[in-house]
ZALOKE-539973 format. One record per residue: residue number from 0; x, y, z of N, C-alpha, C in turn; residue in one letter; chain. Coordinates in Angstrom, 1 decimal. Atoms other than C-alpha are relative to their C-alpha. Layout:
N
+-----+--------+--------+--------+--------+--------+--------+--------+--------+--------+---------+--------+
: num :    nxx :    nyy :    nzz :   caxx :   cayy :   cazz :    cxx :    cyy :    czz : residuo : cadena :
+-----+--------+--------+--------+--------+--------+--------+--------+--------+--------+---------+--------+
: NUM :      X :      Y :      Z :      X :      Y :      Z :      X :      Y :      Z :       A :      A :
...
+-----+--------+--------+--------+--------+--------+--------+--------+--------+--------+---------+--------+
***
This chain:
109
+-----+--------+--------+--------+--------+--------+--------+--------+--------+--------+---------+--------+
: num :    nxx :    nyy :    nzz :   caxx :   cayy :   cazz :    cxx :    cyy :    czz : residuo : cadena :
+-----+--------+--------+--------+--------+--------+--------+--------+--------+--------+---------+--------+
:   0 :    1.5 :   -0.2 :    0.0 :   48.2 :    1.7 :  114.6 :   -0.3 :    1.0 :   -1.1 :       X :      A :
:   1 :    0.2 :   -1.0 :    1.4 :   48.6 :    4.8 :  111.9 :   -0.3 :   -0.7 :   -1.1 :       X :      A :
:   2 :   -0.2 :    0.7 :    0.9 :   49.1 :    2.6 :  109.6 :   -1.8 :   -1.2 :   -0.6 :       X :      A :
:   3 :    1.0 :    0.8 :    0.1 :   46.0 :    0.5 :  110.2 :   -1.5 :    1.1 :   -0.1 :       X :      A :
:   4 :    0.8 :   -1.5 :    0.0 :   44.2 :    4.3 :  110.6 :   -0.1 :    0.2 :   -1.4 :       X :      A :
:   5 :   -0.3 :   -0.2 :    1.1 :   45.4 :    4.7 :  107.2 :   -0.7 :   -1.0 :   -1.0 :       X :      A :
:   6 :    0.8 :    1.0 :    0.3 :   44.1 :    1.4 :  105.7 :   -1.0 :   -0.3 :   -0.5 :       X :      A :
:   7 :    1.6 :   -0.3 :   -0.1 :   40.4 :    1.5 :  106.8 :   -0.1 :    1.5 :   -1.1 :       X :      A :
:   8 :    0.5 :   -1.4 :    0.9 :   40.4 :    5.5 :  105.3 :    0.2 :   -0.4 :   -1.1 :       X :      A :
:   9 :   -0.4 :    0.5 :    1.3 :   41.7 :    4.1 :  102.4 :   -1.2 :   -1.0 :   -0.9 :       X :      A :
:  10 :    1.3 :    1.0 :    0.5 :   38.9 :    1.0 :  102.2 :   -1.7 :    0.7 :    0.0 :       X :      A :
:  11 :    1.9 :   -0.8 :    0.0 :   35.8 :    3.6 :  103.3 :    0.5 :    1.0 :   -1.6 :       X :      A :
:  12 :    0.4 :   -0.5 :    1.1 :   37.0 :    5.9 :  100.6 :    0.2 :   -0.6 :   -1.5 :       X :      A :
:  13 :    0.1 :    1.2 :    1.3 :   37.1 :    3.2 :   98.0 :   -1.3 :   -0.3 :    0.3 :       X :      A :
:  14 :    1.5 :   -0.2 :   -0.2 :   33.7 :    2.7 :   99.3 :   -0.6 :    1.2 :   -0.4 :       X :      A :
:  15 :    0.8 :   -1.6 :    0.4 :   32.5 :    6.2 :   99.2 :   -0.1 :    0.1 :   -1.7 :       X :      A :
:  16 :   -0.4 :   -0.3 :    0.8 :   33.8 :    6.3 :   95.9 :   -1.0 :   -1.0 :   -0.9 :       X :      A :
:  17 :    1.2 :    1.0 :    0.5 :   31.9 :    3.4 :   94.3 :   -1.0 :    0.1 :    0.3 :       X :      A :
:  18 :    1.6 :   -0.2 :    0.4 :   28.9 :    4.3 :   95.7 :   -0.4 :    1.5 :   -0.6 :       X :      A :
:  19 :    0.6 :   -0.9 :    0.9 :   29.1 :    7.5 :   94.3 :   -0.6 :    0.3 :   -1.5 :       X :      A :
:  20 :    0.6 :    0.2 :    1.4 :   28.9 :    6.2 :   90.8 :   -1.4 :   -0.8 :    0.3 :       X :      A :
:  21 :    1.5 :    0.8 :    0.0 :   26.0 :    3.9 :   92.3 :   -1.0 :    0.7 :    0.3 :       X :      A :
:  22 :    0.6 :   -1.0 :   -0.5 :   24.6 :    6.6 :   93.6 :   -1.1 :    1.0 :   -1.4 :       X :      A :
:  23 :    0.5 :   -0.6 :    1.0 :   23.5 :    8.1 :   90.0 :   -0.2 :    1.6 :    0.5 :       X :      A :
:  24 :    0.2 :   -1.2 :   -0.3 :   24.3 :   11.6 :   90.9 :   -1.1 :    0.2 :    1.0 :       X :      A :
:  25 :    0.7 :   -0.2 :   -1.6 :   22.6 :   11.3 :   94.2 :   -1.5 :    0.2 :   -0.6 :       X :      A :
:  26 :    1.6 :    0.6 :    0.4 :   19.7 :   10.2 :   92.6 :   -0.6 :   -0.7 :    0.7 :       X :      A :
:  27 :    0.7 :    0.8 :   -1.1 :   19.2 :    7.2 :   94.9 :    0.6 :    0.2 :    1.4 :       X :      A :
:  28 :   -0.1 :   -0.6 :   -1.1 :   19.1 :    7.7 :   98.2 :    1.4 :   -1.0 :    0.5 :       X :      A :
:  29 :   -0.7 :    0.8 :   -0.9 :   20.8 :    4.4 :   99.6 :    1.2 :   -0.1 :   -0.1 :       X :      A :
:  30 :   -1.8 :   -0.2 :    0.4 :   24.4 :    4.7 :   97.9 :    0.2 :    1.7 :    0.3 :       X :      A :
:  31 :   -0.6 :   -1.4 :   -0.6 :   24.3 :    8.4 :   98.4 :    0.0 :    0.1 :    1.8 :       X :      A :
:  32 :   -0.1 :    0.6 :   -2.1 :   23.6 :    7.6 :  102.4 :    1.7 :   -0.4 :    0.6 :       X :      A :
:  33 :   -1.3 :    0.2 :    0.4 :   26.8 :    5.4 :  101.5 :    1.3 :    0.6 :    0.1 :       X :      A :
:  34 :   -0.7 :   -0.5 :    0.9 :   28.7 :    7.6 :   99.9 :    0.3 :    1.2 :    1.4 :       X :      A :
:  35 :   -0.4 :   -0.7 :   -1.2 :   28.3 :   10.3 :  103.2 :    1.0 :   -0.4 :    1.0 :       X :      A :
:  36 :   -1.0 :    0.4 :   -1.6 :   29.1 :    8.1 :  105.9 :    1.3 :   -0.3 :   -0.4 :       X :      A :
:  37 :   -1.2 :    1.0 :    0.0 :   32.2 :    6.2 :  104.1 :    0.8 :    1.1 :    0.0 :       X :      A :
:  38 :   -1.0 :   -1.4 :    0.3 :   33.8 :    9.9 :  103.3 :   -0.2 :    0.5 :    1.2 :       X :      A :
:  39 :   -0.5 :   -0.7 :   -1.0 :   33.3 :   11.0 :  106.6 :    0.3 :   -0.8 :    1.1 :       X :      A :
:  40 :   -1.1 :    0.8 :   -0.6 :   34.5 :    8.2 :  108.2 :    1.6 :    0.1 :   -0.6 :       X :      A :
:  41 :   -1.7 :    0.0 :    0.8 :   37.5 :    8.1 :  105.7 :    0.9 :    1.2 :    0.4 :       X :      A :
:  42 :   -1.4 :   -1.1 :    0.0 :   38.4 :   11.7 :  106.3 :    0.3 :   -0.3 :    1.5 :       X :      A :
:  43 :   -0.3 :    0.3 :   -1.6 :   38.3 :   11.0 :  110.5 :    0.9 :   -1.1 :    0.6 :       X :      A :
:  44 :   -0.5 :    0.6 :   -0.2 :   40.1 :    8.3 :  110.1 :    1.8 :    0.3 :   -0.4 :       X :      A :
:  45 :   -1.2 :   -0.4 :    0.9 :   43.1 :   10.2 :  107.4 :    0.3 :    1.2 :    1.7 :       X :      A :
:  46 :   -0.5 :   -0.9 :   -1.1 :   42.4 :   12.6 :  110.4 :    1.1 :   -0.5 :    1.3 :       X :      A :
:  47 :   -0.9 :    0.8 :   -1.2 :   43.7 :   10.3 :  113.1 :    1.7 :   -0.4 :   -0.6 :       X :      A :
:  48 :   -0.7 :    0.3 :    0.3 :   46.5 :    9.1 :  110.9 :    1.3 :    1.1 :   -0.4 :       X :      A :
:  49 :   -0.9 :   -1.5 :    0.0 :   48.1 :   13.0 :  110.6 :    0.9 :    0.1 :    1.0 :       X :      A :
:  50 :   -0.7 :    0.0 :   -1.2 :   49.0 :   12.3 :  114.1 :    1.5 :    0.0 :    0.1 :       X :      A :
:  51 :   -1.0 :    0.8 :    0.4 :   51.6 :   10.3 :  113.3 :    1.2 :    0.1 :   -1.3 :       X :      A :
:  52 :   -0.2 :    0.2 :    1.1 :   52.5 :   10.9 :  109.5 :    0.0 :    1.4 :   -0.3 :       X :      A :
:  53 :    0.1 :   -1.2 :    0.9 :   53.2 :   14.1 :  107.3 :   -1.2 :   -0.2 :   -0.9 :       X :      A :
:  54 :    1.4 :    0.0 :    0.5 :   50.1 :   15.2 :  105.6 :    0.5 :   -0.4 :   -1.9 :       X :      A :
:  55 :    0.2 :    0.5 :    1.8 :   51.9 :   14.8 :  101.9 :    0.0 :   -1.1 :    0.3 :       X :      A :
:  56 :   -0.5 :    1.2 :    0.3 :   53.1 :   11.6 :  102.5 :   -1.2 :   -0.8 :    0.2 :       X :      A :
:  57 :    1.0 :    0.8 :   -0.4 :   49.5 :   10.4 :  103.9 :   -1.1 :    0.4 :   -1.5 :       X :      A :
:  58 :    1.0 :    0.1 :    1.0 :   47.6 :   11.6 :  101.4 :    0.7 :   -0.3 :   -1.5 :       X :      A :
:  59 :   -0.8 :    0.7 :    1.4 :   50.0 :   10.4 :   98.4 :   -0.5 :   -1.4 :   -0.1 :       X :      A :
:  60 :    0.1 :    1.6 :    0.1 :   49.5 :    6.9 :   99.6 :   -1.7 :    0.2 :    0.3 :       X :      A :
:  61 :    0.9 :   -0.2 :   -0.1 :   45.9 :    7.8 :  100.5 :   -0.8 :    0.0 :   -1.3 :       X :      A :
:  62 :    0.9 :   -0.4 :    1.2 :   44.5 :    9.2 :   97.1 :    0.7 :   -0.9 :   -0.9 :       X :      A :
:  63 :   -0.4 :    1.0 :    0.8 :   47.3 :    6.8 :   95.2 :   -0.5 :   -0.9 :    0.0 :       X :      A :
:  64 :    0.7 :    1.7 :    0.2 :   45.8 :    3.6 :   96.2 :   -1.3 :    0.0 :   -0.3 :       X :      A :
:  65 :    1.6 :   -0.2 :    0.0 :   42.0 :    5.1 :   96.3 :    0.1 :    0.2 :   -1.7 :       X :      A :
:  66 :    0.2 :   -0.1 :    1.7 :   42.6 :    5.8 :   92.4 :    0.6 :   -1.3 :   -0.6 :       X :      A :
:  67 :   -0.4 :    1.1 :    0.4 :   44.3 :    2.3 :   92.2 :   -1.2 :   -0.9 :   -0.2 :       X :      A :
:  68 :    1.3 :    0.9 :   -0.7 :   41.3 :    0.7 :   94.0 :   -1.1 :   -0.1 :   -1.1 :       X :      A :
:  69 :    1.6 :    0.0 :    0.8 :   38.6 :    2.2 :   92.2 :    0.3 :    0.2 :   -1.3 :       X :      A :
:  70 :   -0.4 :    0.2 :    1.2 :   40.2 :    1.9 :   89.0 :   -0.4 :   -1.4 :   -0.3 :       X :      A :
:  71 :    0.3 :    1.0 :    0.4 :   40.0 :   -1.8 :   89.2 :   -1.6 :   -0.2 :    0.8 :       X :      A :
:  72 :    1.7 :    0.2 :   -0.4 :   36.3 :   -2.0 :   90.9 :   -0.6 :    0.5 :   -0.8 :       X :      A :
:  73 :    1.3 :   -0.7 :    1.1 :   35.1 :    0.3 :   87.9 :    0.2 :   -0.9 :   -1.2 :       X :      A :
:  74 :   -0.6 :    1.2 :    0.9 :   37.1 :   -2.8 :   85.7 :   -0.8 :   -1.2 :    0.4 :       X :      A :
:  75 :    0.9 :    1.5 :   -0.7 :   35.5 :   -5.4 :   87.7 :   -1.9 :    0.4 :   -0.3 :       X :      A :
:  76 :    1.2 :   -0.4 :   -0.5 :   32.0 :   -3.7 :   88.6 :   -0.7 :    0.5 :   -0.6 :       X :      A :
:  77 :    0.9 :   -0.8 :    1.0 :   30.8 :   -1.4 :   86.1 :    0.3 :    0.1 :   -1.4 :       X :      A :
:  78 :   -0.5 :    0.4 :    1.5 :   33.0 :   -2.8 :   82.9 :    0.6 :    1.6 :   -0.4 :       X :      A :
:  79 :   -0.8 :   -1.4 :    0.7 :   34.9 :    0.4 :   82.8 :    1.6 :    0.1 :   -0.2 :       X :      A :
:  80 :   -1.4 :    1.0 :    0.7 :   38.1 :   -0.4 :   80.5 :    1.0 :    0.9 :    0.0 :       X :      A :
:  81 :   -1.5 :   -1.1 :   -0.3 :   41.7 :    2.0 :   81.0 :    0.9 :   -0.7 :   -1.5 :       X :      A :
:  82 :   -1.1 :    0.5 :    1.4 :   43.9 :    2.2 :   77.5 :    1.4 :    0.3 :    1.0 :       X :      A :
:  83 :   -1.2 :    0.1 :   -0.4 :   47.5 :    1.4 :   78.1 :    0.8 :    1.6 :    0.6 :       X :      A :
:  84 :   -0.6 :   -0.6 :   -0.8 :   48.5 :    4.9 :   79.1 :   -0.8 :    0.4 :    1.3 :       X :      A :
:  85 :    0.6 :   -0.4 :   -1.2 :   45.9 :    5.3 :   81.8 :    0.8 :   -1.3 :    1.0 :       X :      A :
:  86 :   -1.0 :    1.3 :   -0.4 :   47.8 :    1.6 :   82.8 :    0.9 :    0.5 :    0.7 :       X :      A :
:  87 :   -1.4 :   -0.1 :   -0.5 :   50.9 :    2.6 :   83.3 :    0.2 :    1.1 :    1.0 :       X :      A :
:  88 :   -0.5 :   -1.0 :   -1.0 :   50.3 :    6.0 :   84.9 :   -0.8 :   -0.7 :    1.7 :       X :      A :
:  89 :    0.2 :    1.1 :   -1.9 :   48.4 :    3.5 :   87.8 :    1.2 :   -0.7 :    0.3 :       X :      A :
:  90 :   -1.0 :    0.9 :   -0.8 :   51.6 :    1.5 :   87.6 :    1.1 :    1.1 :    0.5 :       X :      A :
:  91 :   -0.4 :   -1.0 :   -0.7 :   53.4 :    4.9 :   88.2 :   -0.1 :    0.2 :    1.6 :       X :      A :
:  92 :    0.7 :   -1.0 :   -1.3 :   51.3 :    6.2 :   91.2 :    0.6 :   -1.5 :    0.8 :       X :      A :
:  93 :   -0.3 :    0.7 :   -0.6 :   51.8 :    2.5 :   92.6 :    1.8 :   -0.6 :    0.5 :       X :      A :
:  94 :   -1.7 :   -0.4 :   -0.2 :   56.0 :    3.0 :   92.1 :    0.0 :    0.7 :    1.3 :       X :      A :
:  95 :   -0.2 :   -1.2 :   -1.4 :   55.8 :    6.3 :   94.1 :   -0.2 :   -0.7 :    1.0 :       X :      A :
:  96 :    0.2 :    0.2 :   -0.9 :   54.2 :    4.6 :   96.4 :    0.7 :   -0.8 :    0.8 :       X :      A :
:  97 :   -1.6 :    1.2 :   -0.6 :   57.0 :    1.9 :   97.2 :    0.7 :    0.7 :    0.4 :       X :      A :
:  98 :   -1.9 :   -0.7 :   -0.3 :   59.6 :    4.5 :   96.8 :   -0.3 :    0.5 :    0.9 :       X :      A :
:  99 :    0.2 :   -0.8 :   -1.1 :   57.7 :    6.6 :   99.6 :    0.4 :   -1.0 :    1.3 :       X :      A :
: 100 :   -0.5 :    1.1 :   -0.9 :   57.5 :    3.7 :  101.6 :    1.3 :   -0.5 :    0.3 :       X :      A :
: 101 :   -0.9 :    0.8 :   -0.3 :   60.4 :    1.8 :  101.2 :    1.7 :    1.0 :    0.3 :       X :      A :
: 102 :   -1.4 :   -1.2 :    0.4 :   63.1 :    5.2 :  100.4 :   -0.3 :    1.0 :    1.1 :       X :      A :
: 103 :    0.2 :   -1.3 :   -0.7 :   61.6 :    7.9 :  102.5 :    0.4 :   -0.4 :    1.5 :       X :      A :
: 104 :   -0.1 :    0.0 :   -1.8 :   62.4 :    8.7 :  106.2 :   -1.2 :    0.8 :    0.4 :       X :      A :
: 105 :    1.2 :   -0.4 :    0.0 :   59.4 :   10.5 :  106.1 :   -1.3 :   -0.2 :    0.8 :       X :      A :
: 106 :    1.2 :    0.9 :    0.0 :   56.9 :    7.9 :  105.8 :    0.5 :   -1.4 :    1.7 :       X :      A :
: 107 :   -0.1 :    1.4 :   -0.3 :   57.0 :    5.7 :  109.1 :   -0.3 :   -1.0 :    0.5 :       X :      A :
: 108 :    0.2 :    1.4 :    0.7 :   57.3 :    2.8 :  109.6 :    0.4 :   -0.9 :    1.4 :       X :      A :
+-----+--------+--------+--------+--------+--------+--------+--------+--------+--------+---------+--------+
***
């Protein structure tokens, strides 16, 4: 169930996150509205997921994939282009992430 804890905080703060650029510096109301609830669902949900999980290891894969995420939603969504080393250090963060998962006793599983 952590894992699925984990998940959702992951998909609200990929939400939050995107509406904060839609949000125009909280200029408009309805993405900044957005932008509240998905971050304080997201942290209540990273909260539930501590239960279970060391706090590095939750927020490594937490903040790793939320900068994965909204890396390609600002590619898709708002035409915003990454040069080959902003690339690779996403294909980095997405390594660690395996190695945490797949190597660590840490992380479980």
């Amino acid at each position: 169930m952590h894992w699925l804890y984990l998940g959702v905080a992951i998909l609200f703060e990929t939400i939050g996150t995107t509406a904060l650029q839609a949000s125009q510096q909280f200029t408009r109301a309805g993405p900044s509205v957005i932008v509240v609830f998905s971050y304080a669902l997201s942290f209540y949900l990273l909260a539930l997921t501590l239960r279970f999980m060391p706090v590095g290891v939750v927020y490594a894969i937490w903040s790793g994939l939320g900068i994965c995420f909204i890396a390609l939603i600002a590619y898709l969504v708002f035409d915003q282009r990454l040069d080959l080393p902003a690339l690779l250090g996403i294909g980095m963060i997405i390594g660690g992430i395996i190695v945490i998962n797949v190597f660590s006793n840490t992380a479980t599983h």
